[in-house]
C-alpha positions in Angstrom: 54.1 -9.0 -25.6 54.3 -8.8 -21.8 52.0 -4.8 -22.1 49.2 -7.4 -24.1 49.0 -9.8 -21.4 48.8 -7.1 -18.6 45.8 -5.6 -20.4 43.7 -8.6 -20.7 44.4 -9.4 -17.1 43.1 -5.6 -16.3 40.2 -6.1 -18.9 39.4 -9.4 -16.8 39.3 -7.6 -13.1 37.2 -4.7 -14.1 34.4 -7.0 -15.4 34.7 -9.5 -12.1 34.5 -6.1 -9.7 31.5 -4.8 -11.7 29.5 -8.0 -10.9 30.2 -8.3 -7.4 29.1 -4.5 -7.3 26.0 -5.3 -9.0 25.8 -8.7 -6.6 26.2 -6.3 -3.7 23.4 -3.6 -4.6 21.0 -6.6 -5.3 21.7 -8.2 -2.0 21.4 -4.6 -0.5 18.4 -3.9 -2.5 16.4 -7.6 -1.0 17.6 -7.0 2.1 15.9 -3.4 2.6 12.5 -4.7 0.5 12.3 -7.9 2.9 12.7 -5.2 6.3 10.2 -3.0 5.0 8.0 -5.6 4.5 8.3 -7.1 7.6 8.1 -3.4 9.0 4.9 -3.1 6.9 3.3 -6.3 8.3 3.7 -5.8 11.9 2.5 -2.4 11.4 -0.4 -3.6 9.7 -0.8 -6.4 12.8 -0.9 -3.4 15.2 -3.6 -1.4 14.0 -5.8 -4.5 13.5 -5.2 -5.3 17.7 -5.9 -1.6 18.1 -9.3 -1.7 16.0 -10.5 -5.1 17.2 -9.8 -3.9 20.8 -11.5 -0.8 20.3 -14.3 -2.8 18.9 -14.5 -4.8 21.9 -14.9 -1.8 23.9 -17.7 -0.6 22.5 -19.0 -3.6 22.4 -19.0 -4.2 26.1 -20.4 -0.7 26.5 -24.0 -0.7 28.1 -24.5 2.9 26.0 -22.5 1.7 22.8 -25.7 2.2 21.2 -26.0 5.4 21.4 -22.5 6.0 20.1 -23.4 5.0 16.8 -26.0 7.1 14.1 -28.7 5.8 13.0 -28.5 5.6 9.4 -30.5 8.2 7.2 -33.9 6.6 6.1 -33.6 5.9 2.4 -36.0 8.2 -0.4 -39.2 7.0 -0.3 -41.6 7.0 -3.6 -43.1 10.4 -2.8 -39.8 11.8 -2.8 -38.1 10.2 -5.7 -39.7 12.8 -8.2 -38.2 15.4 -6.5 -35.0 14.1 -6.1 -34.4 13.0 -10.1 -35.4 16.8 -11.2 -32.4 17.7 -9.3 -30.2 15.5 -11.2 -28.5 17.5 -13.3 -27.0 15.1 -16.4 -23.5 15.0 -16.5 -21.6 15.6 -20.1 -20.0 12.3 -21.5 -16.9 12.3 -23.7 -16.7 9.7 -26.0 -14.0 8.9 -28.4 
């Protein structure tokens, strides 16, 4: 009778240390994902100061203009033949 009782009260601890275990690893696990994205944000935070002070830079260039490309001119109607004979059409799968 006393080896019966010992075994439930060795059945009952192995249970209890398996769920502070998996308490542990969860508290483990949310304290890592909360740091990285914390880590995450302020890295995000710094490379928005970085572009909005480059931005500003340029900005309060005299010759900022010439910095940037003008963008290419878009196809005109003479040109627009020209351009769809070079489409080639592309193969479509359908299922």
């Amino acid at each position: 009778m006393n080896r019966h009782n010992v075994n439930r009260t060795q059945s009952a601890v192995v249970p209890m240390q398996q769920l502070l275990f998996l308490g542990m690893a969860l508290l483990l696990t949310l304290a890592v994902g909360l740091f990285h994205h914390s880590w995450q944000t302020a890295r995000l935070a710094d490379q928005v100061a970085a572009q909005t002070a480059l931005l500003t830079q340029l900005r309060a260039t005299p010759h900022a203009s010439t910095l940037v490309k003008a963008a290419e001119p878009l196809a005109s109607a003479e040109n627009a033949p020209a351009v769809l004979e070079r489409v080639e059409p592309q193969q479509r799968w359908v299922f």
